[in-house]
PDB file of N, CA, C and O in Angstrom:
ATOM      1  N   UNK A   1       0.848  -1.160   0.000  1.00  0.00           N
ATOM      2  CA  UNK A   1       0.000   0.000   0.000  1.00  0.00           C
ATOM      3  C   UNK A   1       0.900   1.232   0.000  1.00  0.00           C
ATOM      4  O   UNK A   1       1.904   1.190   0.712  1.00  0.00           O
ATOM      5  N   UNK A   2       0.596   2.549  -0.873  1.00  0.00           N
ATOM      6  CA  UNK A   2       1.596   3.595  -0.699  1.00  0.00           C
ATOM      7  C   UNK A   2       0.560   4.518  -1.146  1.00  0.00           C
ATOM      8  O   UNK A   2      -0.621   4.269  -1.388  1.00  0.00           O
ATOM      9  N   UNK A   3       1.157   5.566  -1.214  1.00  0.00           N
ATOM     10  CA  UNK A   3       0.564   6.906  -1.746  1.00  0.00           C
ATOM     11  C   UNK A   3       0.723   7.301  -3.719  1.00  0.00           C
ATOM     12  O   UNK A   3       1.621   7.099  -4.536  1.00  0.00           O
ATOM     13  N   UNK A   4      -0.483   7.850  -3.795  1.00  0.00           N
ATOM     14  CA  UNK A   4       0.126   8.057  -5.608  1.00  0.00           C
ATOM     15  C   UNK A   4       1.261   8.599  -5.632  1.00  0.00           C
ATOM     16  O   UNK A   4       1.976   7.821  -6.264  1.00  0.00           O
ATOM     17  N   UNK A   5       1.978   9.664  -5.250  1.00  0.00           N
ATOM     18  CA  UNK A   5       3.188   9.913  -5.062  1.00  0.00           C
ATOM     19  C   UNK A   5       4.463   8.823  -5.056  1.00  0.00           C
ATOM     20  O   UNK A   5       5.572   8.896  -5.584  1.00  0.00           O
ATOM     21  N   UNK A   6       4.065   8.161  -4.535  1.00  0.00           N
ATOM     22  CA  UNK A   6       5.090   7.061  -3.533  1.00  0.00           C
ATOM     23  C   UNK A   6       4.807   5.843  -4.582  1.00  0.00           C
ATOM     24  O   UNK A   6       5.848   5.237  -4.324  1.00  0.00           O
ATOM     25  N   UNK A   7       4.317   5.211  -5.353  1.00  0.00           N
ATOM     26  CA  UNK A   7       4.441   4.738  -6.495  1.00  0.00           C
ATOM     27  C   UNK A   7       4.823   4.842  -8.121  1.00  0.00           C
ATOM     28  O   UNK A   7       4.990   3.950  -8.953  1.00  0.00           O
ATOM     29  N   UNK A   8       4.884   6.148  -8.217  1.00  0.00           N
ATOM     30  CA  UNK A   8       5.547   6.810  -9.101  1.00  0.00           C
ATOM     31  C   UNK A   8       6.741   5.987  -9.811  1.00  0.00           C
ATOM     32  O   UNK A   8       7.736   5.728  -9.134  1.00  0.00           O
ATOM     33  N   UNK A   9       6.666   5.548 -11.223  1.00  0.00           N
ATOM     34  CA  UNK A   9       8.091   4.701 -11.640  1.00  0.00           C
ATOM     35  C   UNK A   9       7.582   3.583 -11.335  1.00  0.00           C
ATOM     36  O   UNK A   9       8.009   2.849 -12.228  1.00  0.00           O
ATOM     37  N   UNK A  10       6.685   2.705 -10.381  1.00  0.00           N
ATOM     38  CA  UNK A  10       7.015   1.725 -10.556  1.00  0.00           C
ATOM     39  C   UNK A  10       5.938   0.753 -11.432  1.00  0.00           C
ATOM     40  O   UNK A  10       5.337   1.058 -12.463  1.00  0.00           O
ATOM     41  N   UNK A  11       5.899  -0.436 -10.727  1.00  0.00           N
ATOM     42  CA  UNK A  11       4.475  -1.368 -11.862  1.00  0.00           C
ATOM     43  C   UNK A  11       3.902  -1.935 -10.825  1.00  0.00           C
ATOM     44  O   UNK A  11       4.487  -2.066  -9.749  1.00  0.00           O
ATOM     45  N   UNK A  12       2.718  -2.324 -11.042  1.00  0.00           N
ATOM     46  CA  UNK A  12       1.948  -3.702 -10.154  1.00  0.00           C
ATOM     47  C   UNK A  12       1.258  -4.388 -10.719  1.00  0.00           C
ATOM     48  O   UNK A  12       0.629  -3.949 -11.682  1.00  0.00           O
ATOM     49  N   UNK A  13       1.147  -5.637 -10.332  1.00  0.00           N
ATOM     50  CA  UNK A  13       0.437  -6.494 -11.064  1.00  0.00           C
ATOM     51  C   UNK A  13      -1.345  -5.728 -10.589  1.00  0.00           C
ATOM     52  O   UNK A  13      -2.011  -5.697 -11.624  1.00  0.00           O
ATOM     53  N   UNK A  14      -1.731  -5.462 -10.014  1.00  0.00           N
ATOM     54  CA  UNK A  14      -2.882  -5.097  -9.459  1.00  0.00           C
ATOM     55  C   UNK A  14      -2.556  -4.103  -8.767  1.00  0.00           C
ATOM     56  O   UNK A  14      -1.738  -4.132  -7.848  1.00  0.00           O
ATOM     57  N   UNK A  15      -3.499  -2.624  -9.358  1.00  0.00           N
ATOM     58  CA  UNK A  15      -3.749  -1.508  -8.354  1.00  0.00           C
ATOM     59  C   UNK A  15      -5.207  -1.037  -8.587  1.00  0.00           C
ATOM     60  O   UNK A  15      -5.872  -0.742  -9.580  1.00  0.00           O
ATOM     61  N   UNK A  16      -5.491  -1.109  -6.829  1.00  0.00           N
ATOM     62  CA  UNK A  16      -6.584  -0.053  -6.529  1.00  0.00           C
ATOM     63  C   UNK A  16      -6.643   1.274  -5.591  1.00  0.00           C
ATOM     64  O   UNK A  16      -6.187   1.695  -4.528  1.00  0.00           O
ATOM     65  N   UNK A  17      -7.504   1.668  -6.671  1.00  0.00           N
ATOM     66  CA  UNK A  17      -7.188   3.600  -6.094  1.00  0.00           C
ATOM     67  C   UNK A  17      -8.579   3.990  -5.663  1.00  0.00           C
ATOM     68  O   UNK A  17      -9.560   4.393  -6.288  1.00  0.00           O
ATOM     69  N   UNK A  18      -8.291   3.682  -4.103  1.00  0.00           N
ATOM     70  CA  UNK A  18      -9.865   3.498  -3.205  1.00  0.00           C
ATOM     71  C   UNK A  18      -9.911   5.899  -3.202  1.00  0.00           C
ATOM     72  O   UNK A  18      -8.951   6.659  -3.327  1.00  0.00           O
ATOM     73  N   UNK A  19     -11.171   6.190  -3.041  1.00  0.00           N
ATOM     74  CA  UNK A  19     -11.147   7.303  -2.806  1.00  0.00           C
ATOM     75  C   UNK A  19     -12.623   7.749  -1.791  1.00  0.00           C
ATOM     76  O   UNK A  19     -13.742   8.020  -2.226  1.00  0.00           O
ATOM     77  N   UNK A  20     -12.112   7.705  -0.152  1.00  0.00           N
ATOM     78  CA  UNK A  20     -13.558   8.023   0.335  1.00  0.00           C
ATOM     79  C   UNK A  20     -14.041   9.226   0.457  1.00  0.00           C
ATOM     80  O   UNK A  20     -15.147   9.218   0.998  1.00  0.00           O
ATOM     81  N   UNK A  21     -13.455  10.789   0.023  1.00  0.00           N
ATOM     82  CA  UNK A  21     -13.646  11.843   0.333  1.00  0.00           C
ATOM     83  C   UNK A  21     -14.149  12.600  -1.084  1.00  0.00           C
ATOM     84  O   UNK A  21     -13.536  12.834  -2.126  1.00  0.00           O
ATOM     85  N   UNK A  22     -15.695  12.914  -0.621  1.00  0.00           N
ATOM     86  CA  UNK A  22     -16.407  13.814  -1.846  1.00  0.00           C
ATOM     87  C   UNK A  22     -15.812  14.675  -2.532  1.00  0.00           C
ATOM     88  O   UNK A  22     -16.192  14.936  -3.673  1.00  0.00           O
ATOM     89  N   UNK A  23     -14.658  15.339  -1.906  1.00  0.00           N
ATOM     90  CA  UNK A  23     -14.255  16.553  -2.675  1.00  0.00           C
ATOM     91  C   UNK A  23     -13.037  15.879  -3.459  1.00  0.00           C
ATOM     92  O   UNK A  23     -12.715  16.321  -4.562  1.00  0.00           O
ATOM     93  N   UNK A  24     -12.579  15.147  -3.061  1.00  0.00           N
ATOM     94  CA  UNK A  24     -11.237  14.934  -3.377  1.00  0.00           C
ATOM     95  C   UNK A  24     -11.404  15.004  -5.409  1.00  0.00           C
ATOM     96  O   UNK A  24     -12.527  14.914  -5.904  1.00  0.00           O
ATOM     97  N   UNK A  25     -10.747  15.089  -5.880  1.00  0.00           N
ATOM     98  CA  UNK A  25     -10.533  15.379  -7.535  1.00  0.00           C
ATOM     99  C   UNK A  25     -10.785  14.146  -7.801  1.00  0.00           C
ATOM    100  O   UNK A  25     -11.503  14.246  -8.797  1.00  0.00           O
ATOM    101  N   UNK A  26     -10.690  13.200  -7.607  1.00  0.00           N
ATOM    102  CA  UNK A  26     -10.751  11.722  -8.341  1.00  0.00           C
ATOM    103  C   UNK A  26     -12.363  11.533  -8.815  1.00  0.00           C
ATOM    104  O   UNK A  26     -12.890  10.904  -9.732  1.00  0.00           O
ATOM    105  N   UNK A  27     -12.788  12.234  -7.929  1.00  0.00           N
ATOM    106  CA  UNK A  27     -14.365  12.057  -7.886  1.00  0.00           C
ATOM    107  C   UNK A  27     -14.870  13.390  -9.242  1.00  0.00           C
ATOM    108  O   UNK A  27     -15.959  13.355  -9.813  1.00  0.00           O
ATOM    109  N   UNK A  28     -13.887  14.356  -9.484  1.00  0.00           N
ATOM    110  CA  UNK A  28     -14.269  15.436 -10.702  1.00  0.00           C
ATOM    111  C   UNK A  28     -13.431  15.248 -11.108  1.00  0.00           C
ATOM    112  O   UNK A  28     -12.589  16.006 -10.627  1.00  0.00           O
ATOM    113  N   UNK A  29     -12.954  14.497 -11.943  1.00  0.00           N
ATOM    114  CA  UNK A  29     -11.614  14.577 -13.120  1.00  0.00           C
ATOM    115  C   UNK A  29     -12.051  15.614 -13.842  1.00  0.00           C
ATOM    116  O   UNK A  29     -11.268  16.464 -14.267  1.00  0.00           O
ATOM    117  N   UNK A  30     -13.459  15.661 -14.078  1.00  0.00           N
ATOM    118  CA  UNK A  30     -13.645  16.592 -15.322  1.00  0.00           C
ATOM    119  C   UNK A  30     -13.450  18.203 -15.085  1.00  0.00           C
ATOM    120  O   UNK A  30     -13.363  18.943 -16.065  1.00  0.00           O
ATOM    121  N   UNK A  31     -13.395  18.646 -13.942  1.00  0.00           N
ATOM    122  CA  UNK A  31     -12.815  20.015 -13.628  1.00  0.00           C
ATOM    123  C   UNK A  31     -12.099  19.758 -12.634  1.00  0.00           C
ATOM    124  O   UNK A  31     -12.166  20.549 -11.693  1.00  0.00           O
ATOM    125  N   UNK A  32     -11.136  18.508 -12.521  1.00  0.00           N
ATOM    126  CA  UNK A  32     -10.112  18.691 -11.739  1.00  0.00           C
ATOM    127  C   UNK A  32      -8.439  19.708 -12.326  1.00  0.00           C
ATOM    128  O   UNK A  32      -8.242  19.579 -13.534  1.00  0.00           O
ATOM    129  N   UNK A  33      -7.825  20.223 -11.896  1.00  0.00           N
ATOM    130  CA  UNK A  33      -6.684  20.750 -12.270  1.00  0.00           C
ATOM    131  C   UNK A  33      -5.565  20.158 -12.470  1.00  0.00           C
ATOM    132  O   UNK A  33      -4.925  19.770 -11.493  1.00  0.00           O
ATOM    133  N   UNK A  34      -5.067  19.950 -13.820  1.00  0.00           N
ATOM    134  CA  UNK A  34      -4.355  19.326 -14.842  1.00  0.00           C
ATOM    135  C   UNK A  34      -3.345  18.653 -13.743  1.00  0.00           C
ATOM    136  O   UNK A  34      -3.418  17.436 -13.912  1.00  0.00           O
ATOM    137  N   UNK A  35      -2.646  18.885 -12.931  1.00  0.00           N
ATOM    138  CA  UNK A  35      -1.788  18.258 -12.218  1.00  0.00           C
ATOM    139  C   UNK A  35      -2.126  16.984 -11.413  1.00  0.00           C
ATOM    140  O   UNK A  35      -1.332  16.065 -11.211  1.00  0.00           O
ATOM    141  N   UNK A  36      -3.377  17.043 -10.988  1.00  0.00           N
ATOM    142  CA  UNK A  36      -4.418  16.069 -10.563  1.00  0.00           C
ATOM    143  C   UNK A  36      -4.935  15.096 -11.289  1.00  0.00           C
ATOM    144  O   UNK A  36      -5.181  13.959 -10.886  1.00  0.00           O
ATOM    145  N   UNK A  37      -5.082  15.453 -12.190  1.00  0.00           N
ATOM    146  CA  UNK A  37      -5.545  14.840 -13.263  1.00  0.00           C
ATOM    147  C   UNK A  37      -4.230  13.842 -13.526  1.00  0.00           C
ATOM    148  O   UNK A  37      -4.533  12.650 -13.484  1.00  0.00           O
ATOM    149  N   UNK A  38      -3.276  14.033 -13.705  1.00  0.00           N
ATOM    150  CA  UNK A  38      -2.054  13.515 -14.122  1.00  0.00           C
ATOM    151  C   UNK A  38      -1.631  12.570 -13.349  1.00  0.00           C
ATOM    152  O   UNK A  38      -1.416  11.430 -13.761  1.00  0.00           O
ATOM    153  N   UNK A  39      -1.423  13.041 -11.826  1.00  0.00           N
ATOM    154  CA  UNK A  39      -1.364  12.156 -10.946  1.00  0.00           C
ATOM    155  C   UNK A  39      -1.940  10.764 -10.848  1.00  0.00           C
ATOM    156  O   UNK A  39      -1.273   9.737 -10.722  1.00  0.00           O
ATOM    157  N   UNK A  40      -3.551  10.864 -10.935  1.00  0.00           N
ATOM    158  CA  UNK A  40      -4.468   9.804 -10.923  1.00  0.00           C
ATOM    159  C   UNK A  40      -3.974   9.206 -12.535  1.00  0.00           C
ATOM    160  O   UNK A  40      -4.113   8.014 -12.809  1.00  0.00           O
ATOM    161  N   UNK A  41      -3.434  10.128 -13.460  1.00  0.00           N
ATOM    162  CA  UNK A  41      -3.862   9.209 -14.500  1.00  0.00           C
ATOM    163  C   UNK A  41      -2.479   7.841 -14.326  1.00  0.00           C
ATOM    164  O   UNK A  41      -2.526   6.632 -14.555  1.00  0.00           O
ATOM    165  N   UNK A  42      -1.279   8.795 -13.796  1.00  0.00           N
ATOM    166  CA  UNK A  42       0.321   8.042 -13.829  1.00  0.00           C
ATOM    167  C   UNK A  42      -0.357   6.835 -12.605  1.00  0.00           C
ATOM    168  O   UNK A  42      -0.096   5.776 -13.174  1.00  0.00           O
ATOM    169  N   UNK A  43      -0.941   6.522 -11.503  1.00  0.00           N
ATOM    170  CA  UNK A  43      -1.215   5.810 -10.838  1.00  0.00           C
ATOM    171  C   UNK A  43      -1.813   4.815 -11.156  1.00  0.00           C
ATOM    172  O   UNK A  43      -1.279   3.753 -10.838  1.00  0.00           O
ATOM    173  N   UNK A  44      -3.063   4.764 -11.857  1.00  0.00           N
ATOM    174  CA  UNK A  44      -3.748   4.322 -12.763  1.00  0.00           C
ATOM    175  C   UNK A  44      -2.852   3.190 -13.799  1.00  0.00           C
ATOM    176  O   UNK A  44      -2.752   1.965 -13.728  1.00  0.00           O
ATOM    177  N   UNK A  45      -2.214   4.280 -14.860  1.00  0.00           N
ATOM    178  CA  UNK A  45      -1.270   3.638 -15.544  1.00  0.00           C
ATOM    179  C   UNK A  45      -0.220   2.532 -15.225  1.00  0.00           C
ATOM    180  O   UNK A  45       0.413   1.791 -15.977  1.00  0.00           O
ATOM    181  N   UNK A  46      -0.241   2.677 -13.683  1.00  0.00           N
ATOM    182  CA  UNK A  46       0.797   1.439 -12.853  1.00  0.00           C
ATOM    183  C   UNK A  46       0.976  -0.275 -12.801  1.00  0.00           C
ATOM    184  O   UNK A  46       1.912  -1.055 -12.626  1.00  0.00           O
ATOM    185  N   UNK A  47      -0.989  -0.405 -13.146  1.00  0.00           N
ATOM    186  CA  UNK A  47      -1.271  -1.508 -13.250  1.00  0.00           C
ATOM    187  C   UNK A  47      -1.045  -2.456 -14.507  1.00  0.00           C
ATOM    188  O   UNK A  47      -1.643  -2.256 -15.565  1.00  0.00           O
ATOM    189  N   UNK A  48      -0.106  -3.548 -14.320  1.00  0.00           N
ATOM    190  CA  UNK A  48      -0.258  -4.098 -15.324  1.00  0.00           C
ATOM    191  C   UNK A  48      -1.325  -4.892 -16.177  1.00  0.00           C
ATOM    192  O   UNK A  48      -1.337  -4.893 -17.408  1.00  0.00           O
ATOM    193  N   UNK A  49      -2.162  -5.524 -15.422  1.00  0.00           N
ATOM    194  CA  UNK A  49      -3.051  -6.641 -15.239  1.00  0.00           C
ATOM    195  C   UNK A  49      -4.339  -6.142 -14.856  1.00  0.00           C
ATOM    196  O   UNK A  49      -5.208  -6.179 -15.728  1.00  0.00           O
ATOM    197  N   UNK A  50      -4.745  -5.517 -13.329  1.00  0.00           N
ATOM    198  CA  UNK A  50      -5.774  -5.265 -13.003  1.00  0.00           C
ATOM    199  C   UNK A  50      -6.121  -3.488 -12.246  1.00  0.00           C
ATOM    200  O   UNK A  50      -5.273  -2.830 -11.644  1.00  0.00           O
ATOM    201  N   UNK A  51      -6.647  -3.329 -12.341  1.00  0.00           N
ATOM    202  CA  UNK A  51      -7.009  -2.003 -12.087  1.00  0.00           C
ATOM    203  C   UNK A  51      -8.534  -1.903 -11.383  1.00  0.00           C
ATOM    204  O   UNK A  51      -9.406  -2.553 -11.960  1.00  0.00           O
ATOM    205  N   UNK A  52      -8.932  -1.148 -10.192  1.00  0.00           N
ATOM    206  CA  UNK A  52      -9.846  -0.685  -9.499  1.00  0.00           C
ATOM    207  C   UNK A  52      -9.655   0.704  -8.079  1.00  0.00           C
ATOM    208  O   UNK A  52      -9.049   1.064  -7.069  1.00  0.00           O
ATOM    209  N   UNK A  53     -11.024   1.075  -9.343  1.00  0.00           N
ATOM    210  CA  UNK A  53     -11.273   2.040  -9.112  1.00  0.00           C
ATOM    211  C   UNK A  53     -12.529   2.548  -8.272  1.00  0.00           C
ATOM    212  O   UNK A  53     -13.593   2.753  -8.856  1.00  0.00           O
ATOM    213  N   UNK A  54     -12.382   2.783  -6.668  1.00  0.00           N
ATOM    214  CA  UNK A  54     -13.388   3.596  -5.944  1.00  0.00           C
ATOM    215  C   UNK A  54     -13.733   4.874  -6.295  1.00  0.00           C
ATOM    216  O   UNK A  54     -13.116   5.399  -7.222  1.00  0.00           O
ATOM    217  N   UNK A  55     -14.801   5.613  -5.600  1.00  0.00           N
ATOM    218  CA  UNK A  55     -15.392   6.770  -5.588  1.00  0.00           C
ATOM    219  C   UNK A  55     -16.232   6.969  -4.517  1.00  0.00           C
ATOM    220  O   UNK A  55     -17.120   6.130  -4.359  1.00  0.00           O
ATOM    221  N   UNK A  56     -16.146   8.017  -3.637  1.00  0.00           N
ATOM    222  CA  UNK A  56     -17.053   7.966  -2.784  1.00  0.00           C
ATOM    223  C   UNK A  56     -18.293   8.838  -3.435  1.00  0.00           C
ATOM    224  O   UNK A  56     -18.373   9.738  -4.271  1.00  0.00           O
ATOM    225  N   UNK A  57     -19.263   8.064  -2.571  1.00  0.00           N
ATOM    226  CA  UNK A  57     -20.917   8.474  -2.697  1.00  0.00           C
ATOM    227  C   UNK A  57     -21.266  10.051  -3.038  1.00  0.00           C
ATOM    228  O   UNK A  57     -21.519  10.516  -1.926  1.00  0.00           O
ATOM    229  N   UNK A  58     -21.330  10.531  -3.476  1.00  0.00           N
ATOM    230  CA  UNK A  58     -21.859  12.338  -3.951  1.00  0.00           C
ATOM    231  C   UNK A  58     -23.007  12.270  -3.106  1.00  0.00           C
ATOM    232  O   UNK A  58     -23.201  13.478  -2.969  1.00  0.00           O
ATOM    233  N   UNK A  59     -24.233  11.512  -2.200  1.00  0.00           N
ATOM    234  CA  UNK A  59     -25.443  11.647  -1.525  1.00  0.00           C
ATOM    235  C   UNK A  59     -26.235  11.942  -2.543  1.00  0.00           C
ATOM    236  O   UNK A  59     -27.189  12.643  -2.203  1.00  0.00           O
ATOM    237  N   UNK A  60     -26.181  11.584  -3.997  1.00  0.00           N
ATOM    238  CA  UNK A  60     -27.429  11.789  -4.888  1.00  0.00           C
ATOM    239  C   UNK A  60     -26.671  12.499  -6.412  1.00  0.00           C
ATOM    240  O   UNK A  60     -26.896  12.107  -7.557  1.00  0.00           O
ATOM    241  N   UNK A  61     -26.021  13.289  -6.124  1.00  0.00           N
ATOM    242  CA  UNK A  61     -25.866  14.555  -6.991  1.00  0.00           C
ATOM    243  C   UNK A  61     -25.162  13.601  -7.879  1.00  0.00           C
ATOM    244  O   UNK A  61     -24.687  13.987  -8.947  1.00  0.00           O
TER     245      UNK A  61
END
């Protein structure tokens, strides 16, 4: 387990990028700010094999 930061460079056979906080950018990529965006995308990109992806609940919206 590490931080998106803290995986940077490397590979995994399996990554998941749990996210429980409404505001956090993962949850708005679409007006998140390009650096954010990047982050999640290089983390993302880590997985060789499997990939999952959380989001916490918006309460409706």
């Amino acid at each position: 387990m590490g931080t998106i930061k803290r995986i940077k460079g490397l590979e995994f056979r399996a990554i998941a990028l749990a996210c429980a906080d409404p505001a956090d950018s993962m949850n708005h990529l679409g007006t998140a700010e390009l650096m954010a965006r990047c982050e999640r995308y290089v983390a993302a990109s880590r997985a060789r094999e499997h990939l999952l992806v959380t989001l916490a609940e918006n309460g409706g919206e």
